[in-house]
Structures are given as structure tokens and as C-alpha cells.
N, C-alpha and C positions, 0 to 999 in steps of 0.2 A: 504494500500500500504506500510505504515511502517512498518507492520510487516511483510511481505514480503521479503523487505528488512534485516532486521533483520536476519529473519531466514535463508536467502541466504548467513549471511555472517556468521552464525555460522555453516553452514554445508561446505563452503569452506575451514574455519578454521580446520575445522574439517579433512576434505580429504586431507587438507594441512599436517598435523599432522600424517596422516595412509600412504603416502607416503612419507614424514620426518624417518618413521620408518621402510616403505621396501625398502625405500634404501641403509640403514645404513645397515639391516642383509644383505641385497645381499652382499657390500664391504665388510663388516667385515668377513664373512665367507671365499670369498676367501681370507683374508689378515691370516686365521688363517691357510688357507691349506699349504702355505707356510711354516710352522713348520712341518709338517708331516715327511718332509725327514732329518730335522735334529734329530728330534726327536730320532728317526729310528735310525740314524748314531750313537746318544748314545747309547742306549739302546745296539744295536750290539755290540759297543767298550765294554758296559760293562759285555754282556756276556761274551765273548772271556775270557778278564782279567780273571773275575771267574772260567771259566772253568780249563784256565790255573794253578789257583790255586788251585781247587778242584782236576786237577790231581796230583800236586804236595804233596797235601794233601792226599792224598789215598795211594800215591807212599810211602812217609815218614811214613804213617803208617804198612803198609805191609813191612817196610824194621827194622819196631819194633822200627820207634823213633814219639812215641806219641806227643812227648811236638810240637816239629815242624809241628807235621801234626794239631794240634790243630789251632797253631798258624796260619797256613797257611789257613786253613778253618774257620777260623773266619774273617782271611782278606776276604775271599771271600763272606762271609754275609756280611761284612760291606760295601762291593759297592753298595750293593742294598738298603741301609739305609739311604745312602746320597743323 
């Protein structure tokens, strides 16, 4: 009967433990989906910037002034670095 006993409370501890653990991924998952949309919102803001500067970048070189379109398209890889 003791061991019984015994082995009844190791397998409670046990199932105590396996839903200790699906509960936490259930929360935790929704708590990460909540970043999704801010995520998003960077990501988008830093296209945009880039683009802005990649046209600015093209424009300055088709208008034959290298040094600032350089500079300009180097700002615009460096958003995506940070």
C-alpha cells in the first residue's frame, strides 16, 4: 500500500509539472503576439525613411553629385543595422 502511495504522488507531481508548463506556453504566447503590431509599425517606419533616402540617393547621383548620393545611401543601410 506504500508504494502505492508513493507512486500516486510522484505521478501527481508529475502532471502537476506538465500543466505548470502548458500553461505558461499558452500565456506566454499570447503575451508575445502583442508585439506583432508594433513590430510591424517599425519595420514600416523604417522602410519608408530608407526609401526616402534611396530616392534621394539615386536623384543626387543622376544629377552627377556622387559624394551626397553616397552619403545618402549609406544613411539608408544604416537603418537596417540598428
Amino acid at each position: 500500500m506504500i508504494i502505492g502511495q508513493i507512486w500516486d504522488f510522484k505521478e501527481r507531481k508529475i502532471m502537476k509539472k506538465i500543466l505548470l508548463a502548458l500553461t505558461l506556453m499558452l500565456f506566454s504566447t499570447s503575451a508575445f503576439a502583442g508585439s506583432c503590431p508594433m513590430m510591424s509599425g517599425k519595420v514600416k517606419s523604417k522602410i519608408e525613411q530608407a526609401q526616402k533616402l534611396h530616392d534621394a540617393g539615386v536623384k543626387a547621383h543622376s544629377d552627377g553629385d556622387h559624394g551626397k548620393s553616397d552619403e545618402l545611401l549609406k544613411k539608408a543601410l544604416d537603418l537596417f543595422k540598428s
